[in-house]
C-alpha positions as CSV (number, residue, x, y, z in Angstrom):
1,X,172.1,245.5,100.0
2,X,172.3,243.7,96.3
3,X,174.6,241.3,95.6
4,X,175.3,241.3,91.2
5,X,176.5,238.2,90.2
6,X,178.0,238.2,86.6
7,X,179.4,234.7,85.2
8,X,178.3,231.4,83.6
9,X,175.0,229.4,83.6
10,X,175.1,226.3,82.6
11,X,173.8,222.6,81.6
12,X,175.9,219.9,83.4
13,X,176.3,216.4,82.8
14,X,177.6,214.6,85.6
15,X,178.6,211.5,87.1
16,X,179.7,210.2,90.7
17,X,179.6,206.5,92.1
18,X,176.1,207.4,92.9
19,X,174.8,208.1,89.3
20,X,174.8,210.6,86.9
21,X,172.5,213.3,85.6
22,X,172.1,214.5,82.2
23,X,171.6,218.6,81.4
24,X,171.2,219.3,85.3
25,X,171.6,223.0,85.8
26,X,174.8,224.6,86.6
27,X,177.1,227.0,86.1
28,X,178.8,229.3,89.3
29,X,176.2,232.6,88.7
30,X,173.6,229.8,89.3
31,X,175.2,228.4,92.3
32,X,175.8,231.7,93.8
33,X,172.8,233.2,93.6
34,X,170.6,230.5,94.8
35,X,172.5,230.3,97.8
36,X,173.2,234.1,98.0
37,X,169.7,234.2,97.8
38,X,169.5,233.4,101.6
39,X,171.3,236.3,102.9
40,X,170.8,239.4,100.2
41,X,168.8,240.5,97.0
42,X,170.5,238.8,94.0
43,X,170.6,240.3,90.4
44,X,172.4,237.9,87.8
45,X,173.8,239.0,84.7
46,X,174.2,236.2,82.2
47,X,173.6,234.7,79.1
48,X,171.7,231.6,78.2
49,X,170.7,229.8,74.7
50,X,166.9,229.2,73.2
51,X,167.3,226.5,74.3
52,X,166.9,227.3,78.7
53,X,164.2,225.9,79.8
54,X,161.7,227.9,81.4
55,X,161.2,225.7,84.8
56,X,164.7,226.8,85.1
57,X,164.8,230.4,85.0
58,X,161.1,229.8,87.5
59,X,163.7,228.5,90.3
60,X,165.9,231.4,90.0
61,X,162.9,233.8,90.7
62,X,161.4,231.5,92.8
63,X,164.2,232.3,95.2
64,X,163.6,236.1,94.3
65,X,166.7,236.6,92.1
66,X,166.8,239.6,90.2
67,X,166.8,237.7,86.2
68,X,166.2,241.0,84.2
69,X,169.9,240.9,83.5
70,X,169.7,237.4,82.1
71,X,169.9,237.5,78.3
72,X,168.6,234.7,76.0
73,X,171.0,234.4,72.5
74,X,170.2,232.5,69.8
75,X,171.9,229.4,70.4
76,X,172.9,226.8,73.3
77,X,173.7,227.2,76.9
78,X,176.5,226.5,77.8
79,X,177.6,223.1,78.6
80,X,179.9,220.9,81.0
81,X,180.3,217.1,81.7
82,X,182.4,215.8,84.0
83,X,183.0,212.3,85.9
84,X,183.8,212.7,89.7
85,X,186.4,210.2,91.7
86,X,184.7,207.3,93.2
87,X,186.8,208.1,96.0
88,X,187.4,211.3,96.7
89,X,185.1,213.9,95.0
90,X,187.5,216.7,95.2
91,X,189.1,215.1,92.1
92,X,187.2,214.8,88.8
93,X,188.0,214.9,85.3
94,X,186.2,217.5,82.7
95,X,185.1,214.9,79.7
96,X,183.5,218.0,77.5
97,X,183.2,221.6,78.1
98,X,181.0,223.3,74.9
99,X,181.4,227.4,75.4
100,X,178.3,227.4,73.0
101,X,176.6,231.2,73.3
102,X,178.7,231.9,76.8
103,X,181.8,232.1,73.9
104,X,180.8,235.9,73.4
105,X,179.2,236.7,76.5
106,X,180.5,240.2,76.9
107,X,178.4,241.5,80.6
108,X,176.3,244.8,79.5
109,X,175.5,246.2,83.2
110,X,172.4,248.7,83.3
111,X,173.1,252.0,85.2
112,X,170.9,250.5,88.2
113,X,173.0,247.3,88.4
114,X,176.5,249.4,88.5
């Protein structure tokens, strides 16, 4: 069985009482194929900017996700930064989302991938 996973990739910026990380890599079709990863062939489908780095797109298929379907525009990723409660991370605050080339990501799926 494949599992397709169409939706964001991402650069996050975060911070918790523990510290913070600048451009970490995010975004829920990350997340869910590196963990999906475990159980079932992954194929993504999702679009980054110039500038993704490369070390990035290794980890996904070091973890033998499918990244034909990931398509580099000309632009930047997507970005999110958000702050995390001290005391409770279930509650944190979005201080700047930036759409950037995921704006007009519209999914094209390849007659193998539907």
């Amino acid at each position: 069985m494949t599992i397709l996973v169409v939706g964001s990739v991402a650069y996050d910026s975060v911070a918790t009482a523990q510290g913070s990380r600048q451009d970490a890599l995010g975004g829920s079709a990350t997340y869910f194929s590196l963990s999906g990863s475990n159980f079932a062939k992954v194929g993504i489908v999702a679009v980054v900017g110039d500038d993704f780095r490369t070390e990035d797109v290794e980890l996904l298929k070091s973890h033998h996700v499918d990244t034909s379907g990931l398509k580099t525009s000309r632009g930047k990723t997507f970005r999110w930064a958000g702050e995390y409660d001290a005391r409770d991370v279930n509650i944190r605050q979005t201080l700047d989302t930036q759409l950037n080339v995921f704006a007009d990501f519209e999914p094209e799926l390849t007659q193998e991938q539907r």
